[in-house]
N, C-alpha and C positions, 0 to 999 in steps of 0.2 A: 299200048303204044311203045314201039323198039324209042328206047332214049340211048346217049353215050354219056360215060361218066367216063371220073377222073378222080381215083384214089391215092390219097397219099399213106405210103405204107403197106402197099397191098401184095404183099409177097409173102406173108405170115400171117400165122392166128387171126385175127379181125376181121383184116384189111382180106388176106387171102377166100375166107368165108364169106364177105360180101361181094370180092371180085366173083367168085361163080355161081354164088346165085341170081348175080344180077345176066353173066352170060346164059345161063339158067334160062332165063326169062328172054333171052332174045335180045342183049344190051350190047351195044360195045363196051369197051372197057379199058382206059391206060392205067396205070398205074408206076408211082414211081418207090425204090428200093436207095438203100445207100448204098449197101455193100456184099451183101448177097445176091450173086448172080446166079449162083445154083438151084438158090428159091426162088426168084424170080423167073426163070427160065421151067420151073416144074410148073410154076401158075399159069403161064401162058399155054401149057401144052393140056393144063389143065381144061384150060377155057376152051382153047380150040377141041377138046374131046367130045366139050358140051354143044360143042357146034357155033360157039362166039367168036370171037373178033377180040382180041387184047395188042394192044402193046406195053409192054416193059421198060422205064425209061431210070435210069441210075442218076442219083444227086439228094444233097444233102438238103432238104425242107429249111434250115437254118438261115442257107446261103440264097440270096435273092437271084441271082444270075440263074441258078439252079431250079429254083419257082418257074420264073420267069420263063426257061427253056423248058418245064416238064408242059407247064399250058401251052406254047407254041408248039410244042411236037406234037400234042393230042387234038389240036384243032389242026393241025396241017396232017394229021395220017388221018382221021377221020373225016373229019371238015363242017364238025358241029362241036357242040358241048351242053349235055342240059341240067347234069348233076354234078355237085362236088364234094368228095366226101373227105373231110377232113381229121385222119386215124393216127398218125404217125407219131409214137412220141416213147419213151426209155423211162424205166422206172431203175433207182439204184437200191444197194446191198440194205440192208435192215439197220437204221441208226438213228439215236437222238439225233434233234438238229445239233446242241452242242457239240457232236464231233463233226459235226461235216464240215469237209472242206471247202476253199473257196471253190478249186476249179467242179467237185463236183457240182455246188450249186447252179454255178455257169452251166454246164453240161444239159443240167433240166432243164434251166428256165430258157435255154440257148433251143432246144429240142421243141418241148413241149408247149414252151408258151411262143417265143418268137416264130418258131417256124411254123403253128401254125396261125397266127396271127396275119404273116409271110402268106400262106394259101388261103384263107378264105381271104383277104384283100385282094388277091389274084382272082380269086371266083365272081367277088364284085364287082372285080371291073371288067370280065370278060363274058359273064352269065349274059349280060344284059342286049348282047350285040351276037352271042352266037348259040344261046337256045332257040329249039326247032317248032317249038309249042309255046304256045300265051305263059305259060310258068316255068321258071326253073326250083332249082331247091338244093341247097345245102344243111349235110347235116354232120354236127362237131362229134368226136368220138369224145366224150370225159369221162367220166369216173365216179363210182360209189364214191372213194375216198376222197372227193370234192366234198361231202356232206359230212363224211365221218372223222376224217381230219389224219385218220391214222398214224397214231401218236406212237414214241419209240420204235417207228419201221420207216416214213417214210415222210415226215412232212410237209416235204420238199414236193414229194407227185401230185400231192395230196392239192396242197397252194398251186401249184399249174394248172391243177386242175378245175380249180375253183374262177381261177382267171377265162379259162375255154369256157364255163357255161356264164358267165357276163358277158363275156363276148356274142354268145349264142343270142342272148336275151334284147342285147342293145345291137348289134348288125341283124336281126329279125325285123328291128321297127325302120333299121334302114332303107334294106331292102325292099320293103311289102308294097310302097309303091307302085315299083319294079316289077311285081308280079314273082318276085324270087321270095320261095319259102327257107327261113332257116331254122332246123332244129337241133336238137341234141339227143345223145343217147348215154344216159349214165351206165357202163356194164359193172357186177360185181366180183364174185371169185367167180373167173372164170378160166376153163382150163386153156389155156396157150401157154407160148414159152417165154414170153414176158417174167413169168416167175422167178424159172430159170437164171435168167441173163440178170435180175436181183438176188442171184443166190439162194434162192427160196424153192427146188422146183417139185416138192412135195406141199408147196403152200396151198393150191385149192383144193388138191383132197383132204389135207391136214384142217384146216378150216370150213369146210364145206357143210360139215355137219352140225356148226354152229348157224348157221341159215336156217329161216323156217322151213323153206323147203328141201333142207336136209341134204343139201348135196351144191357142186361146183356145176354153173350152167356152160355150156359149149360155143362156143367160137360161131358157128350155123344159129344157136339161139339170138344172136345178138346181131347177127347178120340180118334174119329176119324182121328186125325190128329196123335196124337201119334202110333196111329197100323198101320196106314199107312207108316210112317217113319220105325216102325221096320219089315215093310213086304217085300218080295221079291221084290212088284211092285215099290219100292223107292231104287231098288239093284244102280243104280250109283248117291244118292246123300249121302253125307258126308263131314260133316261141317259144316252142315245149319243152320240156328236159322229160326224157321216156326214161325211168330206172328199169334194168335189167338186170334185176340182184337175187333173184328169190324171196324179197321181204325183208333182207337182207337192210 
């Protein structure tokens, strides 16, 4: 069944690996970016090659007006909405908490945890009034490092992280009422430029080999695992946290 999603973040690593798998499959697909229009405008022409349907729509997941307007443009260019996928978030440079600063702290918890707190409350109240089928489904993008804590590099993404899968667990029982599934997908080293924009951009190969499966898993790996959560064929799971680490 064609569904229309709504990514946040989906111009890069993740978010861009699940935006065309899901046009892959016949999906629509918006997604919104902050500040790369460059990559944003490669995904869309991406999706249309695959023969999908995308829109691109620019704002910060922080700022509510911003939320607010990426779900209004996606149900007025489309004129549905059945999935929301919740990706978008910055990880910083490799530090004890002792050195960080305030505004970095702001930056994560402003990113990470408010903004998407900011989009799946937006999916709750719109899932319920403009899925096309008896279910919708949302599924949180979190992190290995919700569990592992990742201590002297980052325990700042680590804590944001850890807040998106409560969130996942407690708006799961909100929702199921509703017919709306919500899941999670914990990913671990995986190669995108996330590392990178942390200063780190030999970090998944450098670590990879510390995984039982011996290596960094792929952006399409973890993709897989999130369309599957929001596809029919995962219709009675809800609540879940899926790790996508290698064992990791």
């Amino acid at each position: 069944m064609s569904k229309t999603a709504i990514i946040s973040g989906g111009s890069r690593g993740i978010g861009n690996a699940t935006a065309r798998l899901m046009a892959a499959k016949g999906w629509q697909v918006a997604f919104t970016f902050r500040s790369d229009a460059k990559a944003a405008n490669t995904t869309v022409e991406e999706i249309e090659a695959l023969g999908g349907k995308a829109k691109a729509i620019q704002g910060d997941t922080s700022v509510e007006e911003d939320v607010l307007r990426a779900f209004d443009t996606a149900i007025e260019h489309f004129g549905s909405l059945d999935v929301v996928v919740v990706n978008a978030g910055i990880v910083g440079p490799p530090s004890p908490l002792a050195d960080m600063p305030l505004e970095r702290l702001k930056s994560m918890f402003d990113t990470n945890v408010l903004g998407s707190f900011l989009f799946a409350r937006e999916a709750a109240r719109r899932l319920p009034e403009s899925k096309t089928g008896e279910e919708g489904a949302i599924v949180m993008v979190s992190s290995a490092a919700a569990r592992l804590g990742a201590p002297a590099e980052y325990v700042d993404y680590a804590a944001s992280k850890g807040a998106i899968d409560t969130l996942t667990l407690g708006l799961s029982k909100e929702l199921a009422p509703l017919q709306i599934r919500v899941n999670g997908v914990r990913p671990g080293l995986i190669e995108t430029d996330i590392h990178a924009s942390g200063g780190q951009p030999d970090r998944a190969q450098r670590l990879g080999r510390t995984v039982p499966l011996a290596r960094p898993g792929t952006a399409e790996e973890v993709a897989h695992s999130i369309v599957w959560l929001c596809s029919d064929d995962a219709s009675y799971c809800t609540g879940a946290i899926l790790d996508v680490s290698g064992g990791r």
